[in-house]
C-alpha positions in Angstrom: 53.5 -71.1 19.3 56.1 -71.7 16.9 58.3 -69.7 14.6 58.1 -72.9 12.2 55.4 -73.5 9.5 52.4 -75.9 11.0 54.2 -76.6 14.2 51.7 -74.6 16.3 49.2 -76.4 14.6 51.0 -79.9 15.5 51.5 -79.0 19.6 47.8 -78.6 19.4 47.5 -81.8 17.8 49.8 -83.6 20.1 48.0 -82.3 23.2 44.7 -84.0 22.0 46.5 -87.1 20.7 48.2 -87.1 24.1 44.6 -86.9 26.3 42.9 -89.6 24.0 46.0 -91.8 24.6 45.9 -91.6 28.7 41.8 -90.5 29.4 39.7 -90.1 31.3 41.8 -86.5 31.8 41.0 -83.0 31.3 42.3 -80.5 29.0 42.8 -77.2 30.6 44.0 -74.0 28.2 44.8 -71.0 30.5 44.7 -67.6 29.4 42.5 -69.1 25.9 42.3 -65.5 24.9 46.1 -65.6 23.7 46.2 -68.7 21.8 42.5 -68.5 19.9 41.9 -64.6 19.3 39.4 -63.9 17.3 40.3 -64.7 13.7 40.6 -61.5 11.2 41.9 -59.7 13.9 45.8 -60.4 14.3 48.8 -59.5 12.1 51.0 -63.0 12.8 51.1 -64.9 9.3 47.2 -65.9 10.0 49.1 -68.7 12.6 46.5 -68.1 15.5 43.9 -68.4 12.6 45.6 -71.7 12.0 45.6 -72.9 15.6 41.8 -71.8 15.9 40.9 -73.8 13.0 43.3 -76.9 14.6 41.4 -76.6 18.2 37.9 -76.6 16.4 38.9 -79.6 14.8 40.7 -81.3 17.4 37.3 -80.3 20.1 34.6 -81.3 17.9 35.8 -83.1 14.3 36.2 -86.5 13.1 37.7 -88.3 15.7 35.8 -88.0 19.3 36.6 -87.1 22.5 35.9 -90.3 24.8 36.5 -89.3 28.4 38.3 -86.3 27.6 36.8 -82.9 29.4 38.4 -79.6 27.8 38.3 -76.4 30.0 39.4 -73.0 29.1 40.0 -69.5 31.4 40.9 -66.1 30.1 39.9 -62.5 31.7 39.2 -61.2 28.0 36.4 -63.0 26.5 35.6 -60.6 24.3 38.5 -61.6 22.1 38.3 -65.2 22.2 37.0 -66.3 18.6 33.0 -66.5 19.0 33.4 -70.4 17.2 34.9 -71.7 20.2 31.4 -71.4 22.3 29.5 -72.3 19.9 26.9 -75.7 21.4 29.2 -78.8 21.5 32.6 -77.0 21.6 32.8 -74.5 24.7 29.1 -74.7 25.2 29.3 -74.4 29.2 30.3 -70.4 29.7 30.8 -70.3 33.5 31.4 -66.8 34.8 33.5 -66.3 38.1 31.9 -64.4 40.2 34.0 -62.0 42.8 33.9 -63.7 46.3 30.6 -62.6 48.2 31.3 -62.6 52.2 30.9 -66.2 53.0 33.5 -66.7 50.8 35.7 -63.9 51.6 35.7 -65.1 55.1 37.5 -68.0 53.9 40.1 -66.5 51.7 41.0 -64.8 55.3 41.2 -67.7 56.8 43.6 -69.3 54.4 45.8 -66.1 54.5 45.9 -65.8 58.3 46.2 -69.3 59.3 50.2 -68.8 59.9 49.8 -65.0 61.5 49.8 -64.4 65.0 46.8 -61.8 65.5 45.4 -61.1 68.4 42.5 -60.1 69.5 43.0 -59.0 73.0 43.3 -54.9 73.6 47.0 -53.5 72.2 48.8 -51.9 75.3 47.7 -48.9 75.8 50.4 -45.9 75.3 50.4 -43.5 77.4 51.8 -40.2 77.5 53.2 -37.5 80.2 51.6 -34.3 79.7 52.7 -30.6 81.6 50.2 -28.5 82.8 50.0 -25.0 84.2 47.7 -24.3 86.9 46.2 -21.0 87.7 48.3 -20.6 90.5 51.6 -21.3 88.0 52.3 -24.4 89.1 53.6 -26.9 87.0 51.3 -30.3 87.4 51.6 -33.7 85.0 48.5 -35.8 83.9 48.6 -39.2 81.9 46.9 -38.9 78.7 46.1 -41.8 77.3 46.2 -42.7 73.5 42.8 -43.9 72.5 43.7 -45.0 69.1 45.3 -48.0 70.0 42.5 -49.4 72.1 40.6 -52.8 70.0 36.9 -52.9 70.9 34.4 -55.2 70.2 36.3 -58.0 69.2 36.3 -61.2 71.2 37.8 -63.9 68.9 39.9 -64.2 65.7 36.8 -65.6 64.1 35.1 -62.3 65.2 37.9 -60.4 63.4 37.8 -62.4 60.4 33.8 -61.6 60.2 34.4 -57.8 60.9 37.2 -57.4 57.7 35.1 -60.3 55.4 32.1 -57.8 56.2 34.1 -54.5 54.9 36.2 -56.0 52.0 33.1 -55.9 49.4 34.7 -56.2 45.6 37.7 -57.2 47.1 38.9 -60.6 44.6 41.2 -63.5 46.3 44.0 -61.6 45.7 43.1 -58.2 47.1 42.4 -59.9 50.5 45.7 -61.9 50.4 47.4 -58.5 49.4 45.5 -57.0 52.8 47.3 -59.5 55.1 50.5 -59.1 54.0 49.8 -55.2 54.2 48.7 -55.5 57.8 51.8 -57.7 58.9 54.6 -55.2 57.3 52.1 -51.9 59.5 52.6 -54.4 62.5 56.6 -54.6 61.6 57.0 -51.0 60.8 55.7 -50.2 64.4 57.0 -52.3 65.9 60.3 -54.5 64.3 60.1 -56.6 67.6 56.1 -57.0 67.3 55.0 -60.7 67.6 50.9 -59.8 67.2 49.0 -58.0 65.0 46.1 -56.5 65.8 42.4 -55.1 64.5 43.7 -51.5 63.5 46.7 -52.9 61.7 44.2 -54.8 59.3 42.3 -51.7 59.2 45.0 -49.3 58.2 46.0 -52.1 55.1 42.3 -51.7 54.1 42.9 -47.9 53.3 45.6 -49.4 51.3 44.4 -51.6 49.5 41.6 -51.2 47.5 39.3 -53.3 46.0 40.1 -54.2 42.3 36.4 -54.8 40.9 34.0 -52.3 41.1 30.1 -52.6 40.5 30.6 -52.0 36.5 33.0 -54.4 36.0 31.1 -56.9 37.4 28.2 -56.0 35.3 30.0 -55.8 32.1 31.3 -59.5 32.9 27.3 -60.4 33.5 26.4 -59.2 30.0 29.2 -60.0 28.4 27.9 -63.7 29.6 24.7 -62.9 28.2 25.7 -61.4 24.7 28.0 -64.7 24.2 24.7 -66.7 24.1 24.2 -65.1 20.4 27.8 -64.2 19.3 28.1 -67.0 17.1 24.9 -66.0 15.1 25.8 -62.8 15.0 29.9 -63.3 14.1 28.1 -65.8 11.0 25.7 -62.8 9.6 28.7 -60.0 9.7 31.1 -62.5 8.3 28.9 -64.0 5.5 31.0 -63.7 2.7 33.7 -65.4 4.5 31.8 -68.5 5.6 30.4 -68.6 1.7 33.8 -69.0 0.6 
């Protein structure tokens, strides 16, 4: 974007000139939503109308796209202007799904690979406890703190499988957020600590919580499913607009 009449409209123009010049390449527009909102809707001088109209020319007008692939992201696709996926412009809608448990398993794995975890039972602490006996005597017993005992886990692969396994709706970076939870629990106990262990990971998880629910995820479904129409529908509301 530009502060200066038509220049918006010229980067645009440049970045297509640009791919035709050096394809085969792709064209990738993150965050779409920001630079093509949906016309009629913004108070800017109509310069994102302007830029729309530029990218629809520049995606599917006179002069063809050999070799040239253009892909677009944005969290907000209810915004983006409904010409954009119209059959021959954005026509492939591919909705990001949140990682299901074969995948979160490997989002830990990329996270962990540098942390020293263990999986072999945390030293048990124990503690010196007094005791009265009938006869007044004063006696000591060893209780042991059962907290810090790991069970059930015989490899880091194991671990990995237990947390992938309880992390449902967690995204990439909710799990990478968990890690670096579980190594500062391992630090505060312990500044000296060189492992981290099972309960550490499980304490980050009541931490952290998981930043998609169940109706997100469905909105994101039929918002998928609505876009299949939107450009009917946008043309019918619009009508006097598109008959000049």
């Amino acid at each position: 974007m530009s502060k200066w009449v038509g220049e918006s409209e010229k980067a645009v123009r440049e970045v297509f000139k640009k791919a035709r010049q050096v394809s085969p390449c792709i064209i990738f527009f993150d965050e779409i939503d920001a630079l093509a909102p949906r016309r009629g809707l913004s108070s800017d001088s109509h310069v994102s109308e302007r830029v729309v109209n530029q990218l629809l020319t520049e995606i599917d007008g006179l002069e063809d796209l050999h070799d040239v692939v253009v892909i677009a992201a944005t969290n907000r696709p209810d915004i983006v202007d409904t010409a954009l996926l119209r059959p021959g412009r954005f026509d492939r809608m591919i909705l990001t799904p949140i990682p299901e448990e074969k995948t979160r398993l490997e989002i830990f794995k990329v996270h962990t690979k540098g942390m020293p975890i263990s999986v072999e039972e945390q030293p048990i602490k124990k503690r010196m406890v007094a005791a009265k006996s009938k006869g007044g005597e004063v006696t000591t017993e060893t209780e042991i703190d059962t907290d810090s005992i790991e069970e059930g886990i015989k490899s880091r692969e194991e671990l990995l499988k237990h947390l992938s396994k309880k992390t449902e709706g967690y995204v990439g970076a909710d799990i990478e957020s968990v890690c670096r939870e579980a190594a500062i629990l391992a630090l505060r106990e312990d500044i000296n600590s060189k492992d981290i262990y099972k309960k550490h990971f499980e304490l980050a998880l009541q931490k952290v919580r998981p930043s998609v629910t169940k109706d997100v995820e469905r909105a994101y479904e039929e918002l998928q499913e609505h876009f299949t129409a939107a450009r009917a529908k946008q043309m019918l509301d619009e009508k006097p607009g598109y008959m000049g």
